[in-house]
N, C-alpha and C positions, 0 to 999 in steps of 0.2 A: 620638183618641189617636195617638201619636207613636209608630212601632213603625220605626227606621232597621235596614236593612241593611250589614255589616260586611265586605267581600271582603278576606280575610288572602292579601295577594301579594306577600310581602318578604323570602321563604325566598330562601337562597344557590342550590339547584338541583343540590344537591353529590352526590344518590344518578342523577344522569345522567350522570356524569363528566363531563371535560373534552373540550374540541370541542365542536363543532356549538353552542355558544351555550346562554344559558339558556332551561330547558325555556318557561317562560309567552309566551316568545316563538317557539317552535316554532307552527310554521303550518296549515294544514287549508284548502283551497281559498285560500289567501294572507292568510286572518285567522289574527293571533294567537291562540293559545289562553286567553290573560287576556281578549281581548275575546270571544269566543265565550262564558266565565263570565261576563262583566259586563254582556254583553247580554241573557243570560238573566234576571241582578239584576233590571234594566231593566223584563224585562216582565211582573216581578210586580209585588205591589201594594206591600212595603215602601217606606218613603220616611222621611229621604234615604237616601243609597247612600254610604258611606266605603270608600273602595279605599285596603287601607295596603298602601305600597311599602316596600324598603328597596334589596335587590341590582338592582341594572340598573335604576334608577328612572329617568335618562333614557329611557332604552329603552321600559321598559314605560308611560312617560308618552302618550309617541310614539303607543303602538300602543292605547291609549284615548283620542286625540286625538279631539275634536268630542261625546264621549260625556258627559251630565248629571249628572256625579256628583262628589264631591267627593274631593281625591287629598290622602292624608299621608304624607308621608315619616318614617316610623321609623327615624334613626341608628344605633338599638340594635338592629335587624333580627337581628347571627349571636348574638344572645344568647336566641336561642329564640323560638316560636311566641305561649309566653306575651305578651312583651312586645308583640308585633304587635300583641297583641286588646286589650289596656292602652294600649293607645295610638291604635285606632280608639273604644275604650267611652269614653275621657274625652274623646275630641270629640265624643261624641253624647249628654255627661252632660249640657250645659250646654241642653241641649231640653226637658230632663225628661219622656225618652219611660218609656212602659210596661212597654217589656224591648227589645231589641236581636235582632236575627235575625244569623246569623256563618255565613256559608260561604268555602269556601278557592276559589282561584282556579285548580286544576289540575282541577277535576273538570268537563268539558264536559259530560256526560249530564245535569247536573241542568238542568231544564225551569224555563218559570217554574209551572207546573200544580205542579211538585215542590214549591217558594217555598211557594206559598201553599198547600196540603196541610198545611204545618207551621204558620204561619201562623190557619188556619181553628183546628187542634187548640189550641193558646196562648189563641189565646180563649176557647174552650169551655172551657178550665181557669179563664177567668177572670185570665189574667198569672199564674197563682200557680204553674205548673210548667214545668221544664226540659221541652223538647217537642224530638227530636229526631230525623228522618227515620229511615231505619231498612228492609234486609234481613233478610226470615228471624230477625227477631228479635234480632238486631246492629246496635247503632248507628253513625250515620254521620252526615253532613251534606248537610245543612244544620242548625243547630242555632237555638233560639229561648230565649234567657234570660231571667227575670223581673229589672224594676226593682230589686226587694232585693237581687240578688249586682253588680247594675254597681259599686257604689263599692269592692266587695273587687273584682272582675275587672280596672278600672282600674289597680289597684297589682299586677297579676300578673305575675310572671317564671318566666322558662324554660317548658320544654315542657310542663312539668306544672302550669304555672300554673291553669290553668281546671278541668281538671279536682279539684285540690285544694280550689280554691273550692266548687266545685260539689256535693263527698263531703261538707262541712264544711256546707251550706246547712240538709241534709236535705229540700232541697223534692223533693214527688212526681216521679219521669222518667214522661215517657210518651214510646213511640217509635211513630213513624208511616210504615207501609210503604209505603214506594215502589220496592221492588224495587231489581236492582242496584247503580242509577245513585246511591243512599247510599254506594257503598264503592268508585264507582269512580273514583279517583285514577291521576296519572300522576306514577308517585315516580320510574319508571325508563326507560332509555330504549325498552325493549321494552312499555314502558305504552303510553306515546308513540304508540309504533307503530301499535298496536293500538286506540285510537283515535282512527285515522287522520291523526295530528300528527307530522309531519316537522322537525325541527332543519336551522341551514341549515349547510353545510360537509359 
């Protein structure tokens, strides 16, 4: 079964302000922070790997140079999250995988042990539920979608695209703890900070 991984990396970077450069390129021992997430992709088991760009897509091309995976450029990048993941789901429709696994590209803590935790659960559902990492009973990502919502998730727009699909599906959630590193993003620059990724300027 065909279960690809989705890295959503084409946000503008707008809640870190101006200066010091876009967050996914902020550094941590001199890797990027998109590749520190896409090496984690890496070494789990989904396959393949869609990394969607959009803002600083040279850039972030660059700083996944030499890495196995496959890069889209999303034009429609500042029209929302939605469209990123519509536009990694219909390049992984024509495989006709099983469901699609979707993590975002600011979250370093997630492991590939976190991957496949979510992974493991998706199948023991059987592909038939949203399977979705998870703190203390709050969900977060990585997330795992079944085959049935990709051809709606495809055509989704704006922020709230997936999520609407997903209220709409009625398939079972189940959320799989993995402790903090489900919720932990870096939206700001004091995120950043704090796990341990520096902007350059």
């Amino acid at each position: 079964m065909i279960l690809p991984l989705i890295v959503l990396a084409a946000g503008t970077s707008s809640r870190t302000g101006g200066g010091g450069g876009h967050k996914l390129l902020a550094t941590r021992q001199g890797v990027p922070l998109v590749r520190h997430v896409v090496l984690a992709a890496l070494g789990a088991t989904p396959r393949p790997i869609w990394v969607v760009t959009g803002a600083e897509h040279p850039a972030v091309t660059r700083a996944l140079s030499g890495l196995p995976v496959f890069l889209l450029h999303h034009a429609g990048f500042a029209g929302g999250l939605g469209g990123s993941l519509a536009a990694g789901v219909g390049a992984a429709l024509p495989r006709q995988p099983c469901g699609v696994v979707v993590m975002l590209a600011d979250m370093p803590r997630i492991t590939p042990a976190h991957i496949d935790a979510v992974v493991r659960a998706f199948h023991r559902e059987g592909g038939r539920a949203v399977v979705r990492a998870g703190a203390g009973g709050v969900a977060g990502h990585p997330v795992a979608m079944p085959a049935e919502v990709l051809p709606s998730l495809a055509r989704a727009r704006g922020d709230d695209g997936a999520r609407a699909v997903l209220a709409r599906s009625g398939l079972r959630q189940v959320c799989v703890e993995i402790g903090p590193a489900a919720l932990a993003d870096a939206d700001t620059t004091a995120e950043l900070s704090a796990l341990g990724f520096h902007r350059s300027g």
